[in-house]
N, C-alpha and C positions, 0 to 999 in steps of 0.2 A: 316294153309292156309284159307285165306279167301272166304266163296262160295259166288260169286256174284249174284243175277237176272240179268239178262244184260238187258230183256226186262225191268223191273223196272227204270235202272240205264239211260235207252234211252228214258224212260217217263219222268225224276228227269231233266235232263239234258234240254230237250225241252220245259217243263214248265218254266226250269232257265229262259231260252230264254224268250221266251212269256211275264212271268211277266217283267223282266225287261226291255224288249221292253213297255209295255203299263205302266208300273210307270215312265218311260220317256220320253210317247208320241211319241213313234216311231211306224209307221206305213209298215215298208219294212226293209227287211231282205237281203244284198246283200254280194254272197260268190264267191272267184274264185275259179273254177272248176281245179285242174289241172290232172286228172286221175288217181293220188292217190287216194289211205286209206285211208288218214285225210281228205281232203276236199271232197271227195263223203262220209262219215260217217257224217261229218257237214254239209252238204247241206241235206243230208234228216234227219236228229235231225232237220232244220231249215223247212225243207216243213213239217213236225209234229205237227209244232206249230200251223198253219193254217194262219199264216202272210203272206203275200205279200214276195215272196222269190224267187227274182232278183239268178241267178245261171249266173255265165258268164266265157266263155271260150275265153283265152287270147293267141294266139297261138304265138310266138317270132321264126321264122326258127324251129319249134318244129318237131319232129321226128316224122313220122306218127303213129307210134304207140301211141304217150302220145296224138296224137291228136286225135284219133280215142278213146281211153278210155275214153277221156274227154266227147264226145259228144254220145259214148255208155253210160256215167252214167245218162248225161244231157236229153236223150230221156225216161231211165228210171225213171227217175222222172216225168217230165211233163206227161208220159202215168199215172203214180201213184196218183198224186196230183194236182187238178186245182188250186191252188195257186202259181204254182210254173211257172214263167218265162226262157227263155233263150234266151242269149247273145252271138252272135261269133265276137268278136272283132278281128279282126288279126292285131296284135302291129310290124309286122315284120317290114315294111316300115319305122315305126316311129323308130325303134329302131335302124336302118341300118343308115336312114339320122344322130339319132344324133351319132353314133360309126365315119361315114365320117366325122364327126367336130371334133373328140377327137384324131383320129391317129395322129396328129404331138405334142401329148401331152404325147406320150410315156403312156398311160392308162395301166393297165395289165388287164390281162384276166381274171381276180378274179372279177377285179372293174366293168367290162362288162357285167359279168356275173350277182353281185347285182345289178346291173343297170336294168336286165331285170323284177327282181321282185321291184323296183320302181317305172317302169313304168307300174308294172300291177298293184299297190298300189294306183296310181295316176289315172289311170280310173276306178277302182274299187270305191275311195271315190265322181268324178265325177258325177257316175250312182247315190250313196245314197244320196250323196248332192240333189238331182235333184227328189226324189220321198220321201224324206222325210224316208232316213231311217241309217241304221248302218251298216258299214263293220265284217263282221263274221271272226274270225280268226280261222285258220283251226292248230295251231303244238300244238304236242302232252308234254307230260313232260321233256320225256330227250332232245327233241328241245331247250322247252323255257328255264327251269331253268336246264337242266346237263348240254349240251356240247355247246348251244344258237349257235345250229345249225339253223339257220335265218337270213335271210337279216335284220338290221336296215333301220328301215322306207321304208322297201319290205313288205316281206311278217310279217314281225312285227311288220308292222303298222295296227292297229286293234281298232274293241272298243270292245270288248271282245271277250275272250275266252274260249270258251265253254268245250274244253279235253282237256284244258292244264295243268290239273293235272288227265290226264289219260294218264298211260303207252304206247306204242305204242302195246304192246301182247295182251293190254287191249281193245285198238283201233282195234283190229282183232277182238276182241269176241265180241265187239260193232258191228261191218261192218255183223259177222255173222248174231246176232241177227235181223239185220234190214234184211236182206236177198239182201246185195249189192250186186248184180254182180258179177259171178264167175270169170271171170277176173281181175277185177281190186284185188279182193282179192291174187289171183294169182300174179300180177305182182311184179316184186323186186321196194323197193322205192326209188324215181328220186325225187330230187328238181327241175326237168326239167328246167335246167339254162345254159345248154351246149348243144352246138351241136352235139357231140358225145354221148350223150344220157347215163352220165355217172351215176350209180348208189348210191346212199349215202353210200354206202356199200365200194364203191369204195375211195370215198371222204373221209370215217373218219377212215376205216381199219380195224371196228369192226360189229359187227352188230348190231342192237337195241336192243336182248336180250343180248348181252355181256354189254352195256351199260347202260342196266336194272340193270345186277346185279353190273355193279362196283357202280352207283348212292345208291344203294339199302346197297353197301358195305361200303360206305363212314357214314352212318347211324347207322347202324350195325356191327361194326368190328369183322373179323372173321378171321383165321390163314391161310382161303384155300388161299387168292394167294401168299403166300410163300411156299408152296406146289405145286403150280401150272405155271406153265412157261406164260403159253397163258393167266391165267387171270392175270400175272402180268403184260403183255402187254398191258391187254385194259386196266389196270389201270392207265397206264402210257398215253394210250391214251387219255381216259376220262379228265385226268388230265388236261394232255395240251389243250384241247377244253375249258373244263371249266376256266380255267386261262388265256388264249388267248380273250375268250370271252366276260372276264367277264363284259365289259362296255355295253356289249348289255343286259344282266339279272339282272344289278343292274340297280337301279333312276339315272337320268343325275347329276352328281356332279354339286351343286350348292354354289357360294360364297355367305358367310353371311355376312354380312355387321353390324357391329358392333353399334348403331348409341348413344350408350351412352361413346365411347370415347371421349375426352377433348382434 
C-alpha cells in the first residue's frame, strides 16, 4: 500500500493548476460549486493557487440541503482566501421555461435531468469567457474513466481536470487534508440533478469504494469475486456503466477521409 502526503499531493495538484493557467495566460479560475466532495476539494486546490477563483452556485429546484452545503462551502472559502469570489446563480426559472417547450416532445426524465448540468455548463463557461479565464472540472476517477458517471457537455465539459485521476477515498483524504467542512465531508454523494434528492449510491447500486475495487479489479485480476456474491455484482455493475458509457470516456469518433483514393 501506498503511504500518500495528502498535504504534499494538495500542493502538486494547485501548482498543476497555477502553472498551467499562466503557460496559457489565463488569469481566472471558474468552478461550480455543488456541495459535494469533488467540487468543494476543487474549489479550494483552486483558491491555493492564489488566482482569481470565480466559485459559483447554480441552484436548479435544488433541495435545501445541497443548497445550503453549497453556500456553507462558498462562505468558507471567501472567509479563507481573498482571491476567491462568489456567485448564486439560480438557473431554476431558466430551466422550468425550457422543460414548458419540451413536454409535447415526449423528453424523459434522464434527458431533463443532463439538461440541468448543461445549463450549469453554459453559465459556468459564460462567467470565464467574460473575465478571461477556465472552467475547472470537479469528477473524480471512477466518474470520468470507470463508470463515465457525467453528463456529456454538463458537467464534462471542462478545460481541465485536476482529480480525475484521483479515487474518490482519495478525494476524502484530500477534503481532510485541506480541512473542508465537516458536513460536506459527511454528506452521501448527489449529482444533485433530481428533485428528490437522490443519492449516486442510489443511481449506480454500488458504492464508490465497491467501484474502486471492481476498476482496481479489472487491472489486477484476482479469484475473490468468484468467491464472493456482492462483488460479483458490482462487477457486473461497473461493467454495464462502463460499456453503456463508453462514448462519453473515449475521443468523438472521427471519419478519415482517405484523400489519396482514385
Amino acid at each position: 500500500m501506498i503511504l500518500v502526503n495528502w498535504d504534499n499531493l494538495a500542493n502538486d495538484i494547485s501548482n498543476w493548476i497555477l502553472k498551467y493557467a499562466e503557460h496559457n495566460n489565463i488569469s481566472s479560475l471558474v468552478v461550480g460549486v455543488s456541495g459535494g466532495i469533488d467540487s468543494a476539494v476543487v474549489s479550494t486546490l483552486c483558491a491555493k493557487t492564489g488566482l482569481r477563483t470565480v466559485v459559483v452556485n447554480m441552484p436548479i429546484n435544488q433541495e435545501k440541503s445541497q443548497y445550503d452545503l453549497s453556500n456553507q462551502h462558498i462562505d468558507w472559502l471567501v472567509s479563507k482566501w481573498d482571491n476567491v469570489e462568489s456567485q448564486i446563480i439560480d438557473l431554476s426559472d431558466t430551466y422550468d421555461t425550457l422543460y414548458s417547450k419540451l413536454t409535447d416532445y415526449d423528453v424523459s426524465e434522464l434527458s431533463m435531468a443532463n439538461t440541468r448540468a448543461r445549463l450549469r455548463m453554459s453559465t459556468l463557461y459564460a462567467l470565464a469567457g467574460s473575465i478571461n479565464g477556465i472552467v475547472v472540472g470537479t469528477g473524480n476517477k471512477v466518474e470520468d474513466f470507470g463508470i463515465g458517471f457525467f453528463t456529456k457537455y454538463g458537467d464534462g465539459g471542462v478545460d481541465i481536470s485536476p482529480i480525475a485521476d484521483i479515487y474518490k477515498s482519495e478525494v476524502y483524504s484530500l477534503a481532510e487534508s485541506l480541512h473542508i467542512i465537516q458536513s460536506i465531508q459527511d454528506a452521501p454523494p448527489t449529482d444533485g440533478l433530481w428533485n428528490d434528492g437522490r443519492t449516486d449510491e442510489d443511481q449506480i447500486g454500488a458504492t464508490y469504494e465497491e467501484l474502486e475495487w471492481a476498476m482496481n479489479e479489472i487491472e489486477n485480476p484476482s479469484s475473490v469475486r468468484e468467491q464472493n456474491e456482492r462483488l460479483a455484482d458490482v462487477m457486473r455493475i461497473y461493467l454495464k456503466f462502463n460499456r453503456m458509457n463508453s462514448h462519453k470516456m473515449n475521443p468523438i469518433p472521427i471519419f478519415k477521409f482517405n484523400r489519396q483514393i482514385k
